[in-house]
Structure formats: structure tokens, C-alpha cells
N, C-alpha and C positions, 0 to 999 in steps of 0.2 A: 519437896515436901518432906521435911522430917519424921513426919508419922507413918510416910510408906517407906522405910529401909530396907525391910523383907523383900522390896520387888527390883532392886535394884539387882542385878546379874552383872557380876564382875568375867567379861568375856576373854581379858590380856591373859590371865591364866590356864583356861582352858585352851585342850590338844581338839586339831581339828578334826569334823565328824559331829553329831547329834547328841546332844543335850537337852534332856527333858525337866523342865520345870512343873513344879503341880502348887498352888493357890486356892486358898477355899474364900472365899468372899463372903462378909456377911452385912448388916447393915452399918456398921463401924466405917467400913469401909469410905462408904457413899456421904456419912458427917463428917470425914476430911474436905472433901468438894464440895459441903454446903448444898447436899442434893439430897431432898426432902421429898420427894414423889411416891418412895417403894415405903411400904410401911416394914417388913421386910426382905429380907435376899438371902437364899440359899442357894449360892452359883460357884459351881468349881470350874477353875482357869488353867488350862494348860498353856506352856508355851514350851513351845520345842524350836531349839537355837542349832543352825545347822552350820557349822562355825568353816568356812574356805581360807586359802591362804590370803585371798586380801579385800574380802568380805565376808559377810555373814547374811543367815536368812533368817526369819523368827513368823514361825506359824502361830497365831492365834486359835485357840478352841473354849468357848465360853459355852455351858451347857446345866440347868438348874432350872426352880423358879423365883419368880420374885413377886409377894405380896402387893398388888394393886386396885384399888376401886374399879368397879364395872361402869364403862360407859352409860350404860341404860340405866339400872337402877343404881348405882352407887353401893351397893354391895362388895364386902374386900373377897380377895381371893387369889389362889397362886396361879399365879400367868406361865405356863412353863416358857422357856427360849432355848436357842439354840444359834451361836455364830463363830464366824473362820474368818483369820482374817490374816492375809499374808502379807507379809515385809522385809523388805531388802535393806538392809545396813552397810553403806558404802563409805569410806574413807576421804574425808578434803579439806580442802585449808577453813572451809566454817562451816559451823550447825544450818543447815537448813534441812526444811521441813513441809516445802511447797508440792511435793506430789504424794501424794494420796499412798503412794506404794512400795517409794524409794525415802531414807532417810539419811543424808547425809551427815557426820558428827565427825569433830575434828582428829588429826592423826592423833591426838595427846589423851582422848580420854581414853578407860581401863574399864568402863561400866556404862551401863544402858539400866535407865529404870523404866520397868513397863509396865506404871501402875495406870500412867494417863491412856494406854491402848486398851489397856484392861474393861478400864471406865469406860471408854466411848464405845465399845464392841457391848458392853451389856447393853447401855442404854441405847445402842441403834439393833438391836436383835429383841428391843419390846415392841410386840406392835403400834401402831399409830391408833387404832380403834381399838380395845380392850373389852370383850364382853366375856361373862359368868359363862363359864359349860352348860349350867342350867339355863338358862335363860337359852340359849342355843337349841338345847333339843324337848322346851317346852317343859319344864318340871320347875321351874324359880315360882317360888312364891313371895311376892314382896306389895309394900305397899307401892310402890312408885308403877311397877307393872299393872297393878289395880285401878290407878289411877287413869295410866294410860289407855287402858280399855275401855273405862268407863267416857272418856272423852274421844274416841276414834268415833271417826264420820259413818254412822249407819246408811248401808244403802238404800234409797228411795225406789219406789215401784215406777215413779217416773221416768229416773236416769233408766232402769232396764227397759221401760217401754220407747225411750230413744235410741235406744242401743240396736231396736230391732230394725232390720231395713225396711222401708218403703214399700208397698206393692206394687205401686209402677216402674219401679225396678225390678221389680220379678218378674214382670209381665216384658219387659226388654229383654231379661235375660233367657227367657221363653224364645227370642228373635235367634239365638246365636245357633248356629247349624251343626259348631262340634259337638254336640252334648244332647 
């Protein structure tokens, strides 16, 4: 992707030992991918390169919010996150990329771009359910919340009056000798 250059990290050059990377992401970012979901994103990305004689390791740290609708009512709002995410960079005759933890990339390249770990670490550190702080500890005021109260199932005096038990089971339980 020519639009991400800034996250390409040229590793041939660097001496071994810890290398720290810092990235501020914002929604720019996310209309290279064609990923329209956050309205928008304020997440800083570290990555620290921990460079060996004939590997390397690279720690993910994604930590910000990102602008999202509330599940419940539809209300936007900043979602904070927070995600780590580790990776071993090993040396072999081709790119692969089949384990989740390990990536191998040929002896010939000089650079690793780590815009696409970037991506997938924000977008799997939002939660899957999304709900308003308010609405959480009872303070949202919205119409969808209005609505939905006004359509919740009122309890019946009936349901409570099944709810009580029997008297001839009381009168069994009257039978029992521990009590």
C-alpha cells in the first residue's frame, strides 16, 4: 500500500537490541482499508522491534478511542481499547504467514510494513457489543431507550400469583423431620 510508507521499518540497518516505534492513527488511516465503521479514531501504536542475530521480535501496543455507535440506542461515542499483540519474524526461502505468531519473510527483504498488524490489533481490541457509559449506569437519555421502555412486558398479578407455591406442598414440607 503506498499510502502507508511511514509504517514500513527498514530492519537491515539497524544494530541488535530494542527499537522503539511510536504511530498516532487517525481516521485516514482506516479510508486506505476501505473501513467505514469508526466515525473517528484517536489511537496511538507502538511497536517495539527487538532485533537478534537471526531474528527479530515486534511487540504490538494499540491504546486510544475510537468514535462508534451504541448498540442500544444508536448514539455515537468513544469506545476506549486497548491491545498487545506479539510477533516473531523468522528468516526462509518464502513469505508465509500461516501462524498467527510467527512470520516468515524471505532472506532478501530489508523492511517489514506493520500497517496491516496495526489494523487488525485496533479492529480486534473493539468490542463485539458496543454500549454508551450512560446507558450502562442509567443516565442516557434517548428516544430509542423511551421507546423501549415504553414496549417492555409489564408484570401481571397473575404471573406473581403462579409464582407462589401450592399449599399442598407446604403442608409435605411440614412432613420433613430435618426442619
Amino acid at each position: 500500500m503506498k499510502d502507508l510508507k511511514e509504517f514500513n521499518i527498514p530492519f537491515v540497518g539497524l544494530r541488535e537490541g530494542s527499537h522503539l516505534f511510536e504511530y498516532h492513527i487517525g481516521k485516514k488511516f482506516f479510508e486506505v482499508y476501505n473501513f467505514d465503521e469508526f466515525n473517528d479514531c484517536n489511537v496511538n501504536a507502538t511497536v517495539n522491534l527487538v532485533k537478534k542475530s537471526s531474528f527479530f521480535e515486534l511487540d504490538f501496543t494499540v491504546s486510544g478511542t475510537v468514535n462508534v455507535p451504541c448498540d442500544v440506542t444508536n448514539e455515537l461515542f468513544d469506545q476506549e481499547i486497548n491491545g498487545n499483540l506479539h510477533l516473531i519474524v523468522k528468516f526462509g526461502h518464502e513469505y508465509n504467514d500461516d501462524s498467527e505468531e510467527i512470520l516468515i519473510i524471505p532472506h532478501e527483504e530489508y523492511q517489514i510494513n506493520v500497517s496491516q498488524y496495526i489494523y487488525e490489533l485496533i479492529i480486534l481490541s473493539v468490542p463485539t457489543k458496543r454500549v454508551h457509559p450512560d446507558v450502562l449506569d442509567g443516565t442516557m437519555e434517548s428516544e430509542t431507550l423511551k421507546k423501549l421502555e415504553e414496549l417492555k412486558i409489564k408484570e401481571d398479578k397473575k404471573i406473581v400469583e403462579q409464582s407462589s407455591t401450592d399449599p399442598r406442598w407446604d403442608k409435605l414440607k411440614d412432613l420433613l423431620t430435618d426442619k
